[in-house]
C-alpha positions in Angstrom: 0.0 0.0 0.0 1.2 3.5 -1.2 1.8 5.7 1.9 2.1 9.7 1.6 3.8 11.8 3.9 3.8 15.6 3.7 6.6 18.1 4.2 5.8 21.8 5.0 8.5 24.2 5.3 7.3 27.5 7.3 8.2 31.1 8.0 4.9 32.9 7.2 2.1 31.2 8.7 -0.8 32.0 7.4 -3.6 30.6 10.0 -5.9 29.6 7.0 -3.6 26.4 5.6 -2.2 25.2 8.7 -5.8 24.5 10.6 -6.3 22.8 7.0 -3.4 20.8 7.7 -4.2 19.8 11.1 -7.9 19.4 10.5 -6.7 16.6 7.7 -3.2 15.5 7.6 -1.9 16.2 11.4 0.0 13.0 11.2 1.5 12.7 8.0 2.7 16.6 8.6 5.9 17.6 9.4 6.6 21.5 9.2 10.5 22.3 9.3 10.5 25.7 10.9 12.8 28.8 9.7 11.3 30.6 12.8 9.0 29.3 16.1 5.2 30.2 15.6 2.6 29.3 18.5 0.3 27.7 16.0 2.0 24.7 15.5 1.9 23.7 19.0 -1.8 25.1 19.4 -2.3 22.8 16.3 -0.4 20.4 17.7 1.7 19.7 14.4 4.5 18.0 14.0 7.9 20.4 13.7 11.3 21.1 14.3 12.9 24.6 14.0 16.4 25.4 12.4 18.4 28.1 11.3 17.0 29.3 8.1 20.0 28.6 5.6 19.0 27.6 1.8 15.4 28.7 2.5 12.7 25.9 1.3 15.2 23.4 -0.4 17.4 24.1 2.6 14.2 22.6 4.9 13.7 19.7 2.3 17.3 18.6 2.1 16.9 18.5 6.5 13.6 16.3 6.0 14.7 13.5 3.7 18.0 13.1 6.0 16.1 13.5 9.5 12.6 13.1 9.4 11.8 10.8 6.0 10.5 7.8 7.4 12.0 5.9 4.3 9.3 4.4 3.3 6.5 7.0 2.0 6.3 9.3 -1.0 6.4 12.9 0.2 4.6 16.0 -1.1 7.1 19.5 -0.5 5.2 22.2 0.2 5.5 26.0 0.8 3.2 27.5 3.8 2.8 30.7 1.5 -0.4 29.1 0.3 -3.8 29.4 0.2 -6.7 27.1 0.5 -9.2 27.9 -2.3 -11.5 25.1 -2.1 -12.1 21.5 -1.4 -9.1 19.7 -0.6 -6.3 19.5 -3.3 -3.9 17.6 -1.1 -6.6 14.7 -1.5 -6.3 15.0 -5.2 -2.7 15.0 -5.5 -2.5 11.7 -3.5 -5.3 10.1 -5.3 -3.0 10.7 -8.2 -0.4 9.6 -7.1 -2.6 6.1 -5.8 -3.8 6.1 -9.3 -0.5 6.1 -11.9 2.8 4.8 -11.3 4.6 7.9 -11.3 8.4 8.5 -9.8 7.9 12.7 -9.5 4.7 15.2 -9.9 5.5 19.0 -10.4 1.9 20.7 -9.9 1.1 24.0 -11.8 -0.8 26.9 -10.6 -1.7 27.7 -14.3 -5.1 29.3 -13.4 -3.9 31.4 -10.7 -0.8 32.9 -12.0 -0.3 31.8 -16.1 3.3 29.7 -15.0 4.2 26.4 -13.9 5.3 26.0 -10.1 7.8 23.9 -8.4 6.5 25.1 -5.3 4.7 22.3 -4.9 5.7 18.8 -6.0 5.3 14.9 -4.7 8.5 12.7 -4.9 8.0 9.4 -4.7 9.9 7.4 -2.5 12.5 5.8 -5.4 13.2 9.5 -6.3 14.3 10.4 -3.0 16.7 7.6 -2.5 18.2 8.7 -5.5 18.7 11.9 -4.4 20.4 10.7 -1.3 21.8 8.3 -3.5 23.6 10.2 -6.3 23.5 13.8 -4.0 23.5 13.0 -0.4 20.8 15.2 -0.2 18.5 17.6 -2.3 20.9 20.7 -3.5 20.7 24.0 -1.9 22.8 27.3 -1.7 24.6 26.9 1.8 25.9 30.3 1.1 22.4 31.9 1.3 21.3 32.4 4.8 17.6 33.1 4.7 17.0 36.0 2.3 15.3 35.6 -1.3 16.2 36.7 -4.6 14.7 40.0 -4.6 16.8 41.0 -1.2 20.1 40.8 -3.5 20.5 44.5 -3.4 20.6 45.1 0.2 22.4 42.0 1.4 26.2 40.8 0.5 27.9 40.8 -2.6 27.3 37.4 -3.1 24.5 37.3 -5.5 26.3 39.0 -8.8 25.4 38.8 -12.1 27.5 36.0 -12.5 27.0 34.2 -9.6 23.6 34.0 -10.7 24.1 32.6 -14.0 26.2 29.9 -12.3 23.6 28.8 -10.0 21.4 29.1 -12.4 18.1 28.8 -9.7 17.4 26.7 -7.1 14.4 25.7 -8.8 16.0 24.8 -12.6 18.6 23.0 -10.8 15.9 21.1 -8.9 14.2 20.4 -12.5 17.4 19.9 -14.4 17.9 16.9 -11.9 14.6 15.6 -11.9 15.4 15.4 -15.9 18.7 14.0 -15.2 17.2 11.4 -13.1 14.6 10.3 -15.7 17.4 10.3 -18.9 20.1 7.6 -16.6 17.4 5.8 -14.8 14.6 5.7 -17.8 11.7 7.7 -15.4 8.1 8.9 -16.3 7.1 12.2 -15.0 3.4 13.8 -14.6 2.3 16.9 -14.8 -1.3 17.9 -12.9 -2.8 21.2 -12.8 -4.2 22.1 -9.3 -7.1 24.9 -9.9 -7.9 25.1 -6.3 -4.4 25.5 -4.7 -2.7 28.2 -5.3 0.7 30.0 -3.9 1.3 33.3 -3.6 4.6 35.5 -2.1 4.6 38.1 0.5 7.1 41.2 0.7 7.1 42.1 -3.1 8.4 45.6 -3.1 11.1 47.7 -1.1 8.5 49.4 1.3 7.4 45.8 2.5 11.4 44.7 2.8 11.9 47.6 4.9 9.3 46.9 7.1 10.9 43.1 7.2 14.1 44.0 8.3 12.6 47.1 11.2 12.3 45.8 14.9 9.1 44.7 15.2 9.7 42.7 18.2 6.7 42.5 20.7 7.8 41.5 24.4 5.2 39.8 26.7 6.4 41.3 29.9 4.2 38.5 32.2 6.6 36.0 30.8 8.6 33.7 33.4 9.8 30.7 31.1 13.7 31.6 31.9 12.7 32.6 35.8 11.2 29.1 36.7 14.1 26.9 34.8 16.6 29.6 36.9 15.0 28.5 40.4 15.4 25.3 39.6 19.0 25.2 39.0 19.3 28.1 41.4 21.1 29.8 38.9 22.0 33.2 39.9 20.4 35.2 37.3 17.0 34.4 38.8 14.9 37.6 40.2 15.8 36.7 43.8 19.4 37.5 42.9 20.2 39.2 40.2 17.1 39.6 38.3 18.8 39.1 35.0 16.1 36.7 33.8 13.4 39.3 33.7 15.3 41.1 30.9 16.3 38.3 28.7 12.7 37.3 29.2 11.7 41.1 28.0 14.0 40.9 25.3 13.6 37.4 23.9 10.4 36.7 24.5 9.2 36.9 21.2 12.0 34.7 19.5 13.7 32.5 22.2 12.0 29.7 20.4 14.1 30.1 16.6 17.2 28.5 16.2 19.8 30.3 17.4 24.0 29.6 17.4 24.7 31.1 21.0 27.9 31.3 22.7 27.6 31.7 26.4 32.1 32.8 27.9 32.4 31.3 31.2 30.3 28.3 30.7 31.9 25.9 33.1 30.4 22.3 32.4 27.1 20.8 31.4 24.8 22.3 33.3 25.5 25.6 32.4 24.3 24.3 28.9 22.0 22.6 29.6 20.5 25.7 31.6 20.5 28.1 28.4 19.0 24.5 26.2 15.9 24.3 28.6 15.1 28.1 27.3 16.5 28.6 23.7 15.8 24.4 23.2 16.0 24.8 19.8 19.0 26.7 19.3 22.5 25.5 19.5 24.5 25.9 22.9 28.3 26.8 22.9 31.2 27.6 25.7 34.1 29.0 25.9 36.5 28.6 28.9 39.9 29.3 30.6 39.9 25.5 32.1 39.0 22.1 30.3 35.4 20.7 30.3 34.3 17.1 30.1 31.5 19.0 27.9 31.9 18.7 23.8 30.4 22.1 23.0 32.7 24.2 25.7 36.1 25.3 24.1 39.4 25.5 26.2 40.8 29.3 25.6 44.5 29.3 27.3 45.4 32.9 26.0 41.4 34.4 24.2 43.6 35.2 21.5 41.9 36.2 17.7 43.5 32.9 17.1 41.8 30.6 19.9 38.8 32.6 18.8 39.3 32.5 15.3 39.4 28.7 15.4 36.4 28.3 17.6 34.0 30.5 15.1 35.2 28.0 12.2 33.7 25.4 14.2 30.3 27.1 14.5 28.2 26.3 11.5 26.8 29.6 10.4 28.6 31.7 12.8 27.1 32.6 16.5 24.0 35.1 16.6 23.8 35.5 20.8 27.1 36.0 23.0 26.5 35.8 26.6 29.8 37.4 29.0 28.9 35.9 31.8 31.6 37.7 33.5 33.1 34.8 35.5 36.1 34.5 33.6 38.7 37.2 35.3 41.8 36.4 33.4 41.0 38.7 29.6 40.1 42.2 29.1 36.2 42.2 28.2 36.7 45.5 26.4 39.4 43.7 24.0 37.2 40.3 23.8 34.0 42.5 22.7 35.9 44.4 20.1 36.8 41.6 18.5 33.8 39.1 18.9 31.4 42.0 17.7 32.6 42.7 15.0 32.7 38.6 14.2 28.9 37.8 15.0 26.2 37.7 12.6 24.3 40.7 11.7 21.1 41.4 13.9 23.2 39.7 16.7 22.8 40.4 20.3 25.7 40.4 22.5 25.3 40.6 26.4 27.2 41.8 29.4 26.2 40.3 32.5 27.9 41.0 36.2 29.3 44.9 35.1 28.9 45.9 38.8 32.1 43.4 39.3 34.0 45.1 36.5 34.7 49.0 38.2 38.6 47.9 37.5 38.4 47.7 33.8 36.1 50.4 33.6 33.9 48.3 31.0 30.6 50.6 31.8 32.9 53.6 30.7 33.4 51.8 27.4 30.1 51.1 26.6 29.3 54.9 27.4 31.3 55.6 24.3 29.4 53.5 22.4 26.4 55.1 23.0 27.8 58.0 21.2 28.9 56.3 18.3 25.2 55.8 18.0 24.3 59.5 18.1 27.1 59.3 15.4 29.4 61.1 17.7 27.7 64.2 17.3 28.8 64.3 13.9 25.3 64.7 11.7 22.3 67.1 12.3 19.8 65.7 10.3 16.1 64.3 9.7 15.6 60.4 9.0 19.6 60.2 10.0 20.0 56.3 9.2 18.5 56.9 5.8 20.8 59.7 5.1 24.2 58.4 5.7 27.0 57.0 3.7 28.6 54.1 5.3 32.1 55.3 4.7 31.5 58.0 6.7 30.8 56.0 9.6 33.7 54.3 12.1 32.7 50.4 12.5 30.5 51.2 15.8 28.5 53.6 14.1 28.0 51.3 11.7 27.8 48.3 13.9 25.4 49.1 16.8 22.0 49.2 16.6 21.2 49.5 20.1 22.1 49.6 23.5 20.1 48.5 26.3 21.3 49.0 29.9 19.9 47.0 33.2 21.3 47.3 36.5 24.4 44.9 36.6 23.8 44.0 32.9 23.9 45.0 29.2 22.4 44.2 25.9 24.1 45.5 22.9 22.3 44.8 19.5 24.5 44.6 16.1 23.3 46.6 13.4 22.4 44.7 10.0 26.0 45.6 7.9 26.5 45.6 3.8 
């Protein structure tokens, strides 16, 4: 008997298609997540959340090596879809019941006038091939969640020519489907699917903008970090410190995404293990003066750009939250953050805990400055300022810093998104 499975991957989440989803194929779901979203657990789908690199075929390639059950043919789906009526999934897999197919590419002809990848059914032969002949569906490991039409406003990466050597994640997809039918002597089907359309958000610069703006909301009633910091009477816990009411108020929103964190100080396990019980679907990293017994905690004799050099190459994707926990006495925290700053991703967030310890290196003075190389230093006296500014006017924190937020006895310093 033919079994179906169905592979979502999600980042808008329109409420509309997942309740379809649960209503009618909760268990053969699975939704891999570019970022957390309440619904799936109100839904009570099936999901796991990682970092957003190589977009949809990114999320596919993660499926068929971790979820697939090996077994079932698999419809890939976008979540940017809409519903229109009846139920199209039904259809597809009634199709697929019917013919002995190996690959379907449906086409939202009526909706938009061109054929769509966005939504195919592999059967189960055609995705051991792929693992077979590829290890894996392709996808650009070099793009780290943004789309085509970002090109101008992210890295240099997506030239002219770059482009015509990829060619499209989407013709390469096809060209291998094609490949696969010439060597192994395939049929493919084509279906047209009225009543199931896809459709993009975010297609002009106004809406971009708006994408990459704060628009952070913080539930201030939140005490997720609070109760798992009374239970390992961790010191950051209200009755102490109170640090965990601000990294509650700050990453309330998002501590569910995948994150690569990198907490200096982290002793052994259970200092992991305390930041994995909140951010449990990011990835937790250490870095320490002494030896641990613990895999993901890095021994730093000197905290050298070397030692630190070698540690970022063996962080996939590079570290988006630093944590100073300011246990670790022996390196200047001013020379460790000018360094490590400037190395995190863009939209990073780098913290500063204990500063009421540090009155000898004067680290509060430091940060001080860098609150006026957000003012620019003085330097511009204008309207819309961040519109209006040429990068190479700016020194590296004017560029860098997007924010600075100060609690008593700790810091939060946001990166800016830089060019």
């Amino acid at each position: 008997m033919i079994t179906n499975k169905i592979c979502v991957v999600g980042w808008h989440f329109f409420p509309g298609f997942y309740k379809y989803l649960s209503k009618n194929y909760q268990k053969e779901t699975f939704v891999v997540v570019h970022q957390y979203n309440k619904i799936l657990d109100d839904l009570k789908l099936n999901y796991k959340v990682i970092k957003n690199v190589g977009l949809e075929f990114g999320a596919y390639d993660y499926y068929i090596k971790n979820i697939w059950d090996k077994k079932s043919n698999v419809l890939f789906i976008h979540d940017d879809t809409k519903i229109e009526k009846g139920d199209p999934i039904k259809n597809i897999f009634k199709y697929s019941e019917k013919y002995d197919y190996n690959y379907v590419l449906s086409s939202n002809c009526r909706k938009t006038q061109t054929k769509s990848n966005r939504c195919f059914i592999l059967s189960k032969k055609v995705i051991n091939l792929f693992l077979k002949e590829f290890n894996g569906m392709w996808y650009d490991k070099y793009n780290i969640g943004y789309t085509v039409r970002e090109e101008k406003i992210y890295d240099n990466r997506y030239t002219k020519e770059y482009r015509e050597l990829s060619r499209g994640i989407g013709k390469r997809f096809k060209e291998t489907l094609l490949y696969f039918k010439e060597k192994y002597k395939l049929d493919d089907k084509v279906i047209q699917i009225d009543d199931f359309y896809f459709y993009r958000s975010m297609q002009n610069a106004g809406s971009i903008n708006n994408f990459l703006a704060d628009h952070s909301i913080f539930n201030k009633n939140n005490k997720i970090l609070e109760k798992i910091a009374n239970g390992y009477k961790d010191d950051r816990r209200r009755s102490v410190n109170y640090y965990t009411k601000w990294y509650e108020f700050y990453f309330d929103s998002i501590f569910l995404n995948c994150f690569n964190i990198l907490i200096i100080g982290a002793q052994n396990k259970k200092d992991i293990k305390f930041w994995k019980k909140y951010f449990k679907n990011s990835n937790i990293y250490g870095i320490n003066d002494k030896k641990s017994d613990c895999e993901n905690i890095f021994c730093c004799d000197y905290f050298s750009e070397k030692e630190l050099d070698g540690i970022f190459d063996k962080i996939s994707y590079g570290v988006d939250i630093i944590i100073d926990s300011g246990s670790i006495k022996k390196y200047n925290k001013k020379i460790i953050f000018d360094y490590l700053f400037t190395k995190m991703n863009n939209w990073g967030v780098y913290i500063l805990e204990n500063l009421h310890k540090d009155n000898n290196e004067n680290i509060i003075n430091f940060l001080r400055e860098k609150i006026n190389d957000i003012n620019f230093n003085n330097r511009f006296l204008m309207a819309n300022i961040e519109n209006n500014l040429d990068n190479n006017e700016l020194n590296k924190y004017e560029k860098g810093i997007n924010g600075i937020s100060f609690h008593p006895g700790i810091c939060f310093i946001f990166k800016n998104f830089n060019k």
